[in-house]
C-alpha positions in Angstrom: 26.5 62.8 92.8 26.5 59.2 93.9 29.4 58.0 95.9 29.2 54.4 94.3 30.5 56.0 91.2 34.1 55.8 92.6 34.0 52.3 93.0 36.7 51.5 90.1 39.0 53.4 92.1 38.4 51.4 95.0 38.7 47.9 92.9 42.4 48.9 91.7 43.7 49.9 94.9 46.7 47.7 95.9 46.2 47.3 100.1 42.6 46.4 101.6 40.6 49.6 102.4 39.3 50.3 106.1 37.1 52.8 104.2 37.0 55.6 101.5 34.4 59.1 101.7 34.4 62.0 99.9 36.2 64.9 101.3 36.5 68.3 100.2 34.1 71.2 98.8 31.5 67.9 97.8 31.6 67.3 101.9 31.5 71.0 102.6 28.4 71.5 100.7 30.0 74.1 97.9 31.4 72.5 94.8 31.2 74.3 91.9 30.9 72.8 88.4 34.9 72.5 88.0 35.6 71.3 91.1 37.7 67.8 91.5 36.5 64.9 93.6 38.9 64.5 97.3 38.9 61.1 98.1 40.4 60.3 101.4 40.6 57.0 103.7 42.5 54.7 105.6 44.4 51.4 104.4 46.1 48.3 105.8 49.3 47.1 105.4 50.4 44.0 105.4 52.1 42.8 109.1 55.2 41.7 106.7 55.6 44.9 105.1 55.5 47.2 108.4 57.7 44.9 110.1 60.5 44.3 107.0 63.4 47.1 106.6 61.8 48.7 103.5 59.9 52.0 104.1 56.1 51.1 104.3 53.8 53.3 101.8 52.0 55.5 104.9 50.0 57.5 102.3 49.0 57.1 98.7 48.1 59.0 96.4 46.3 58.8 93.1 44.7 61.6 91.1 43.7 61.3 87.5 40.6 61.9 85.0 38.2 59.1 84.6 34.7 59.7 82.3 35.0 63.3 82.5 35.7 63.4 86.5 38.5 64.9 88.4 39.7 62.3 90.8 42.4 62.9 93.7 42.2 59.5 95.5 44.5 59.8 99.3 44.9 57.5 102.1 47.1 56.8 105.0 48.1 53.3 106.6 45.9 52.8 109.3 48.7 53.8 111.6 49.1 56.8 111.0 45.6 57.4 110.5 45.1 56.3 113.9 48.0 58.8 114.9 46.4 61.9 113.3 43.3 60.9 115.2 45.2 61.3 118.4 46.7 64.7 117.6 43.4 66.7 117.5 43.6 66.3 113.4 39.9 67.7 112.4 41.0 66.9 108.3 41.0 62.9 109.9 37.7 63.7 112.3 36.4 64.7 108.9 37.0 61.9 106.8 36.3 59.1 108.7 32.8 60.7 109.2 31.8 62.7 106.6 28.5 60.6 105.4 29.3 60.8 101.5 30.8 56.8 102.0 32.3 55.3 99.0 34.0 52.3 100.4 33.0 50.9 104.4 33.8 48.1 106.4 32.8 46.7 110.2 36.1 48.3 111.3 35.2 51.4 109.5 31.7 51.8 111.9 33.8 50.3 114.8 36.6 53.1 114.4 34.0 56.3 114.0 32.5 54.7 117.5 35.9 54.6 118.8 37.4 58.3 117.4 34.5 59.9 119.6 37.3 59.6 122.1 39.4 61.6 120.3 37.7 64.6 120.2 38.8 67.3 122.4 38.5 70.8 123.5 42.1 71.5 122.2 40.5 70.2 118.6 39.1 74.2 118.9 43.5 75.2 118.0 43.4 73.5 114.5 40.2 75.3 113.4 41.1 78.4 114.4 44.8 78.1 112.7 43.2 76.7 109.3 40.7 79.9 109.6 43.8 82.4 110.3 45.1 80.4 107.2 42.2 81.0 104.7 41.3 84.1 105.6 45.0 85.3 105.2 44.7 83.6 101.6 41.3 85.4 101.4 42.4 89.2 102.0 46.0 88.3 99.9 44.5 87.9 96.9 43.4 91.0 94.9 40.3 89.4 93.1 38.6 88.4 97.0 38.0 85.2 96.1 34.8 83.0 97.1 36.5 80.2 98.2 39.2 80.8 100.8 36.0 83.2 102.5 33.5 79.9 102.5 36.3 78.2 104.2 36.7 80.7 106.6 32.9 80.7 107.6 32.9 76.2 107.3 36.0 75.7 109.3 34.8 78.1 112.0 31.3 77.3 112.4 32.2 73.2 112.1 35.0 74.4 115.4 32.2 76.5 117.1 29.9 73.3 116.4 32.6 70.8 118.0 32.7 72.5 120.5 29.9 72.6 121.5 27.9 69.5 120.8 31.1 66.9 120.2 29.4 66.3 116.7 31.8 66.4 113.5 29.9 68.3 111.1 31.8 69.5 108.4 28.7 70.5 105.3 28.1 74.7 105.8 24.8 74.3 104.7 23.3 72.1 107.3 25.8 74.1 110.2 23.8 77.4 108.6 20.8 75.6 109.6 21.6 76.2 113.3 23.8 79.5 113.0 21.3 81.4 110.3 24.4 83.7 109.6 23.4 86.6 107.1 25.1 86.6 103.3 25.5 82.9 103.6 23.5 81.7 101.3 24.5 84.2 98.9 28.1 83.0 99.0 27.3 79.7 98.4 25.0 80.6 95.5 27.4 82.3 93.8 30.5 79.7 94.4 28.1 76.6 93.0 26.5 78.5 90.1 30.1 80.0 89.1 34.1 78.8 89.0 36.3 78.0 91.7 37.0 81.3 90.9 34.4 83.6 91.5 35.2 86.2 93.5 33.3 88.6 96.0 32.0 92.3 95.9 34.6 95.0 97.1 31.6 96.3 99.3 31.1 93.5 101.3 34.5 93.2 102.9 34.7 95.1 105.8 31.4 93.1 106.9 33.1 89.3 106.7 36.2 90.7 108.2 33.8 91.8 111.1 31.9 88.2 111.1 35.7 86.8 111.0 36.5 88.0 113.8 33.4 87.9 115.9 33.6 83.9 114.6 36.8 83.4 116.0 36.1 85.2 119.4 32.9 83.1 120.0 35.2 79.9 119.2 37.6 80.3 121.6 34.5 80.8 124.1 33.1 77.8 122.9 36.7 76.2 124.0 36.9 77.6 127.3 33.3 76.5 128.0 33.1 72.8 126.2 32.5 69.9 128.1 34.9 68.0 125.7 37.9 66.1 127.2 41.4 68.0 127.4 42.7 64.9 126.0 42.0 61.3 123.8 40.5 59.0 126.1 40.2 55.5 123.5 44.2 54.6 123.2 43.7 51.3 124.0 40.2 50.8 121.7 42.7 52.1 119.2 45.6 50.1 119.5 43.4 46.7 120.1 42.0 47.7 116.8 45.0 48.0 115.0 46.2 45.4 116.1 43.6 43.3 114.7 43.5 45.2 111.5 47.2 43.8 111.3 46.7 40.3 112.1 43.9 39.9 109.4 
């Protein structure tokens, strides 16, 4: 996969770009042959538009089919982006530094500089929700999906990983690197050889609910012991940024 690829999309868009990556199972280091393309960034609106009476377009969206790939294109205004940033998002943490860049600017490396003031220990509560969240989707559905369990074991071991080092690191691959957790590899073998829908052996399930909840006990440890800030400590770096972003 190359990144510059996606440049059409970027040449169309209708608002300068702060930056574009690739998100989603590409990032995570598990796509399978049918799996779309999620790209996600940050744009700027005009000063005029933000300030006039008319709703400003916070997020856009485009998805469509182009030579054969699936493309979901999302950003948010830089506002907003900014915002999630400040609320212990990990899906923005994510974005703005996952290294598969297909559009960058000086702001762009100026704002991952800055965001390492946004990380927090309290980044440890949306991990653990968006594991509850997959793993719930994970034990719902009858066939025991793949995917919703990869999740599970990414999202936990990227928290556990934050937590600990104040590195976003979102590919399970290179986190398995560090964490050498059993049947891993496996997983991942089967998801990226197979469908989005390949699904996992009845007999194995009673050992990832055990690693599920061993996983979630050492991330709220990793919480309680991390040297992270309780809170954001770059609001001004943010808003000077903005506002500059703005005034170009």
């Amino acid at each position: 996969m190359n990144p510059q690829q996606f440049q059409p999309e970027v040449a169309q868009y209708p608002y300068p770009l702060l930056f574009v990556t690739i998100s989603g199972a590409h990032l995570y280091g598990f796509p399978s042959q049918n799996s779309d393309y999620d790209l996600r960034g940050a744009h700027i609106l005009p000063a005029d538009e933000v300030l006039g009476l008319h709703r400003p377009r916070e997020t856009i969206e485009v998805s469509g089919v182009r030579e054969g790939l699936d493309i979901d294109l999302v950003t948010h205004d830089v506002y907003k982006f900014f915002r999630l940033l400040l609320k212990k998002n990990g899906y923005v943490l994510e974005q703005l530094y996952s290294p598969l860049v297909v559009h960058t600017t000086p702001e762009h490396q100026e704002l991952k500089h800055i965001a390492a003031g946004c990380i927090t220990r309290h980044h440890h509560h949306h991990y653990a929700g968006f594991a509850r969240t997959q793993w719930e989707l994970f034990e719902k559905s009858g066939a025991r999906q793949i995917k919703p369990l990869l999740y599970v074991y990414r999202v936990l071991l990227t928290g556990i990983h934050l937590m600990q080092t104040g590195e976003v690191q979102a590919n399970l691959r290179t986190l398995n690197e560090r964490f050498r957790l059993p049947r891993i590899s496996d997983l991942l073998a089967q998801k990226t050889s197979g469908t989005e829908q390949a699904c996992l052996a009845a007999a194995d399930l009673d050992f990832h609910r055990a690693e599920f909840d061993r996983l979630c006990a050492q991330l709220a440890k990793a919480a309680e012991r991390s040297t992270l800030p309780a809170a954001p400590t770059n609001l001004n770096a943010l808003s000077d940024l903005l506002v500059r972003l703005r005034r170009r």
